[in-house]
C-alpha positions in Angstrom: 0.0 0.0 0.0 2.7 2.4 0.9 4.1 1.9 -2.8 0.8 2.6 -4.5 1.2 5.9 -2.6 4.1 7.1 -3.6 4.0 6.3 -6.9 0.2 8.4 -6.7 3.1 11.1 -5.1 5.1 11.4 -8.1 1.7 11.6 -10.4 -0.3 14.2 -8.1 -0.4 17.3 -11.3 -1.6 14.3 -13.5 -4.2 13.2 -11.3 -4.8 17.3 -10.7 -5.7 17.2 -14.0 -7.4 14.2 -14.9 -10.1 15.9 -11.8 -10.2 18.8 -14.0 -10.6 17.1 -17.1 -13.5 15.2 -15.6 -15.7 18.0 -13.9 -15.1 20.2 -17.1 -16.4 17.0 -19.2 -19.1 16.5 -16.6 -20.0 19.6 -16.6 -23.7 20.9 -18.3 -22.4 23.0 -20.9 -25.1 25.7 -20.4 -23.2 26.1 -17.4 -20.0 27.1 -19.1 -19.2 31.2 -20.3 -17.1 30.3 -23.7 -14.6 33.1 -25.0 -15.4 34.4 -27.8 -12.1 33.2 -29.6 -13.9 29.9 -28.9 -17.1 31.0 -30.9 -16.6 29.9 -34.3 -17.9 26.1 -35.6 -15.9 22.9 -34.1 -13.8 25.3 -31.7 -14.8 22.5 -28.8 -12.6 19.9 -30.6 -9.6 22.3 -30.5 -10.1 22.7 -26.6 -10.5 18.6 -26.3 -7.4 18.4 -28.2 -5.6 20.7 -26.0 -7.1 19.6 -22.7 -5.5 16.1 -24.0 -2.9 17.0 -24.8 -2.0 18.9 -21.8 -2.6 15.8 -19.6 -0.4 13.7 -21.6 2.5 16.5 -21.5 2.1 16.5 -17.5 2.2 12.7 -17.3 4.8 12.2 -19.6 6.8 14.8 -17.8 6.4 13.3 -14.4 6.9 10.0 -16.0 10.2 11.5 -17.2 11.3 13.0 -13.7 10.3 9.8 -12.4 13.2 7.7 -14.2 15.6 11.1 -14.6 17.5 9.7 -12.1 19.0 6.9 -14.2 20.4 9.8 -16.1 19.4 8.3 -19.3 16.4 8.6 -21.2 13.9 5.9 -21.4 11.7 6.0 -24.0 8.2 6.4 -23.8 5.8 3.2 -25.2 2.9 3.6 -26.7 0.9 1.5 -24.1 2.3 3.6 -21.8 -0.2 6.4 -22.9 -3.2 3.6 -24.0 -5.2 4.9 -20.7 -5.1 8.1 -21.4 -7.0 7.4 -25.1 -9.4 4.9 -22.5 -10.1 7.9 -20.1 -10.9 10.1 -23.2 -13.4 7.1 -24.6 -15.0 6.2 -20.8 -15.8 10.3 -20.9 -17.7 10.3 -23.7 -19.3 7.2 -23.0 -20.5 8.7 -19.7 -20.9 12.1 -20.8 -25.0 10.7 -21.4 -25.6 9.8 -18.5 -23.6 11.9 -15.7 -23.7 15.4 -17.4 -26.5 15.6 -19.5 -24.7 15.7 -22.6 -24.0 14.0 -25.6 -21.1 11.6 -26.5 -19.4 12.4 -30.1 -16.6 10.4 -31.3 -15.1 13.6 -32.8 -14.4 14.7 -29.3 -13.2 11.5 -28.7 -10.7 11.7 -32.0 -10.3 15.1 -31.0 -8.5 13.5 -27.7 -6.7 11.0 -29.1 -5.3 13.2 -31.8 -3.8 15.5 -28.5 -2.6 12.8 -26.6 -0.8 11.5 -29.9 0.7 15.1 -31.0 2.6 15.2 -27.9 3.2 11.5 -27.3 4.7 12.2 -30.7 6.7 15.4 -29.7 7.8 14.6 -26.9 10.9 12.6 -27.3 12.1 14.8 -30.1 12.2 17.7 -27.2 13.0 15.0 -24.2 15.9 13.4 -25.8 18.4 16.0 -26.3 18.4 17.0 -22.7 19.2 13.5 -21.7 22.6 13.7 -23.9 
């Protein structure tokens, strides 16, 4: 038990933001003030791709400073990332049912394809630094 915790320890901003992620998905979008640099047509599937992709960045940064002190850089699988694509998926699926909206697999695309931009950036930033 007191390994499960510490490794939660070293994950806490990724967990920080998987609770966001969740009450903003959750959320009844009526209940939401948009910007108006949001306002024009399929502007939500840019903010699910950067809401994405800013969980994967956190938890791939962690999961970097986690094993940083090997001093050498250990690169990231793609199964590594897998639950982040099956959080995205288990949102939409309960989006119906918990906040009174509707799923749409182009949100859930629209996740996937920000979890993969920076799965897929970031070694080519990671890597250098490791040298």
């Amino acid at each position: 038990m007191a390994t499960f915790l510490k490794t939660l320890n070293y994950y806490k901003f990724t967990l920080l933001t998987i609770l966001v992620i969740l009450l903003l998905s959750l959320m009844n979008t009526d209940d939401l003030k948009t910007p108006s640099i949001f306002s024009f047509r399929g502007a939500d599937k840019i903010i699910h791709m950067m809401m994405y992709a800013g969980l994967t960045l956190v938890y791939l940064t962690e999961r970097s400073h986690l094993f940083s002190r090997s001093r050498k850089y250990k690169p990231v699988k793609l199964y590594s990332i897998l639950w982040i694509i099956a959080l995205g998926g288990f949102i939409e699926l309960i989006q119906p049912v918990m906040g009174g909206r509707e799923k749409d697999w182009m949100d859930f695309l629209a996740n996937c394809a920000g979890t993969l931009l920076v799965f897929i950036t970031f070694p080519l930033v990671m890597k250098p630094l490791f040298r």
